[in-house]
N, C-alpha and C positions, 0 to 999 in steps of 0.2 A: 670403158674407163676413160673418163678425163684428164687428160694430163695437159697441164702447163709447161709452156717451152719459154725458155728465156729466149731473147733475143738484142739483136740491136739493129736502128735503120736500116747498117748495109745487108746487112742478114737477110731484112726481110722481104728487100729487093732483089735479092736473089734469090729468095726461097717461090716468092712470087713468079719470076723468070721461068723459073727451074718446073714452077706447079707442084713445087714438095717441100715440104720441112724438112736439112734434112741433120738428123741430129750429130752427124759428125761433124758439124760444122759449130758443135758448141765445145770445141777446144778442151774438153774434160769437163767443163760446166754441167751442172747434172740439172735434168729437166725433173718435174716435182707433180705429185697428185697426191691421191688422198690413201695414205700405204696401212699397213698393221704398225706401224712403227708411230703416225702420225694421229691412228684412231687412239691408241693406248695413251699416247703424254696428252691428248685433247680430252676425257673420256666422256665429259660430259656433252658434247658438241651434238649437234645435228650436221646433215650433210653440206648445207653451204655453210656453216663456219668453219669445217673443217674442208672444202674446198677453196674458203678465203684463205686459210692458211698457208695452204699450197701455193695459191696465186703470189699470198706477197714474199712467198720462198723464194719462189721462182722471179719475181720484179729484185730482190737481192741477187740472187745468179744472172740476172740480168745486167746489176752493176759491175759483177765480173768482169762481162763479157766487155762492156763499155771501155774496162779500165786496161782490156787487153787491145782498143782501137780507138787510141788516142783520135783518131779523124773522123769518128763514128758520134754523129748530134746527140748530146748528154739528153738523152730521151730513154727512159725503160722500154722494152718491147717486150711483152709475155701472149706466147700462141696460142690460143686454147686448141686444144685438137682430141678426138676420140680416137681410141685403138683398141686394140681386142684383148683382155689380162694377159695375154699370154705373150706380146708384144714387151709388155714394162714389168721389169726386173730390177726389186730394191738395189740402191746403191749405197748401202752402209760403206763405211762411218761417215758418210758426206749431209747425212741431215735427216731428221726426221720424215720430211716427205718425198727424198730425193731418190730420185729413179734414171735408168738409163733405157733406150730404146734403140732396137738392133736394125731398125730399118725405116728408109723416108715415110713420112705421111704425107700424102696425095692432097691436094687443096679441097677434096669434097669431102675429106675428113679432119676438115678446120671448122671449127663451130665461132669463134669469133676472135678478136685481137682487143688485149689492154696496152695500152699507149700514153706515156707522158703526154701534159698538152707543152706547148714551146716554153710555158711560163713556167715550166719546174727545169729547165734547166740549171738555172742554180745552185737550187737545192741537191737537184740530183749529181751537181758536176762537182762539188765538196763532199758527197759521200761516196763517189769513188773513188778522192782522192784522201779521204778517210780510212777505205778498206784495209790498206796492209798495216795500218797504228792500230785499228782495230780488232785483227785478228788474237795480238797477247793480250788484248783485255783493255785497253787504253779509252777510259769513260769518256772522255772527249769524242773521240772517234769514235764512237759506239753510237753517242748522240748527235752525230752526222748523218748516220745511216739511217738512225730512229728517226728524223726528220722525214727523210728524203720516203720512207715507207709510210710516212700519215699522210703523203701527199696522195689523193687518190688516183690510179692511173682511169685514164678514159675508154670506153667503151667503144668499139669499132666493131661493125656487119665486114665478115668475111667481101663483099663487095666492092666496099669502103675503101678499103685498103688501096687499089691500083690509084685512087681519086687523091687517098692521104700523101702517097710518097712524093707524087709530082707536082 
């Protein structure tokens, strides 16, 4: 199964460090794939739009994470990584494709990373400071976040990444 990990920079300096993702480091942040919850409200989908889905779930749980490390480059970080079904367990009511995972994933089980490039931080650094007007409904804020999600995040080779951070 594919699941998408939210992330942010320092996260992914660490998870690099470490050789694992490791999901308790996303503070309650639920990491997101493609669930029965996310096949039923999509239903017409095939497997990458309803993978895309998950990805830009997950680039949202990433502005979370951002907005809980004020010191962390307004940059999304989403991990892709593979695990076994039996690994990712729905995390209702936290979202349609939101999942949580009981244990690190090993860096040979990272298939690629999506990454702001430096020029969305702005976009992205107004829709984390969006999030909490947004949560009760707040149109304004809502089209913060809707911004900062049309921006597309960049595509990075599991390799890339040590090249990216420094």
């Amino acid at each position: 199964m594919r699941v998408y990990l939210p992330g942010t920079f320092p996260m992914l300096v660490e998870w690099l460090a470490a050789g694992a993702a490791r999901p308790s480091d996303l503070a309650g942040v639920p990491a997101h794939a493609v669930t029965a919850a996310l096949r039923e409200w999509y239903h017409d989908a095939d497997l990458d739009e309803l993978e895309h889905a998950a990805q830009l779930d997950a680039a949202v749980s990433s502005l979370r994470l951002l907005a809980l490390d004020p010191s962390a480059p307004r940059r999304r970080v989403v991990l892709a990584v593979d695990v076994e079904d039996p690994e990712a367990q729905p995390a209702s009511p936290a979202g349609r494709s939101a999942i949580t995972l009981d244990r690190a994933v090993p860096m040979v089980r990272w298939a690629s990373a999506l990454i702001d490039d430096v020029d969305a931080e702005p976009v992205v650094t107004q829709a984390v400071s969006a999030l909490e007007a947004a949560a009760p409904g707040d149109d304004d804020a809502q089209f913060d976040i809707d911004e900062a999600e049309a921006v597309e995040l960049g595509w990075y080779a599991v390799q890339e990444l040590p090249h990216l951070l420094h």
